[in-house]
N, C-alpha and C positions, 0 to 999 in steps of 0.2 A: 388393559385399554380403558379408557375413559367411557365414564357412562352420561354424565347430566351433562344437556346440549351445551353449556358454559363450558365445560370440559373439551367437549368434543371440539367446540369455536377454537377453545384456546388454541387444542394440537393443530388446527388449519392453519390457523394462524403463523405459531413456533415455523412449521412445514416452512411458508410463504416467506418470511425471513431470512429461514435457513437458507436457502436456495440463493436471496440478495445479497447477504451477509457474505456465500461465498465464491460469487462473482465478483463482489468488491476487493475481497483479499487475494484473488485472483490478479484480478489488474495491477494490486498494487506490487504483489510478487514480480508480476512480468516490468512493470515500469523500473524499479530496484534492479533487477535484474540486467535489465536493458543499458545503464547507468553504470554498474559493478564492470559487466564485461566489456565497455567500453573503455573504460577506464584500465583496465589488467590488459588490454591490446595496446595502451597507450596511444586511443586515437581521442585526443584532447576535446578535438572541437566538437564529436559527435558525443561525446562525454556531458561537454557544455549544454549544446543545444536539447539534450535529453532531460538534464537536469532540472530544470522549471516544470516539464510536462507531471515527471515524478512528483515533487514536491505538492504542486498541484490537486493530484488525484489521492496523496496521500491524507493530507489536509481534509482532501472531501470525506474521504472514509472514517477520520476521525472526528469530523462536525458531527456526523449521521449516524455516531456512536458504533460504527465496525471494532475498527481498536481504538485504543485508549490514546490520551491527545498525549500523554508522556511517550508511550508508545511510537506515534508519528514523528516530533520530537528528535527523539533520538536514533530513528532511521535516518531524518534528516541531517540531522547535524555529522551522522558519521556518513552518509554519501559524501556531504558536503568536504569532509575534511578526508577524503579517498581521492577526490576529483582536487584540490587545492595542492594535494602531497604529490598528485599525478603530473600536473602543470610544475613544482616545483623541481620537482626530480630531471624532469625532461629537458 
């Protein structure tokens, strides 16, 4: 365990992040999520209108440094092209 109060600051700190960091990756699971099985029910328009909200909170997570903007990226682009192949297919 930490001993000099710079130490101890840090772990509060680490703690205090930890806890935002995975609230954020949270969200962003469920928003993906939300997206994916709309999409595998082939309910188009709900697929749609989910889509932006995703994108959205993704993007925020990766401004605020959660994950990485490569990361974001290519969550997007492959919802993006699940919901485009869902509409095509249909």
């Amino acid at each position: 365990m930490a001993i000099h109060p710079s130490a101890l600051k840090r772990a509060r700190q680490n703690e205090i992040k930890r806890i935002r960091n995975k609230s954020y990756k949270t969200r962003v699971k469920k928003a993906v999520k939300e997206v994916r099985v709309a999409t595998a029910d082939n309910l188009v328009d709900k697929a749609k209108d989910s889509f932006p909200k995703a994108v959205s909170i993704i993007q925020k997570t990766a401004s605020k440094g959660v994950i990485h903007k490569k990361k974001a990226a290519r969550t997007i682009s492959r919802l993006a092209r699940q919901i485009n192949s869902s509409v095509h297919s249909s």
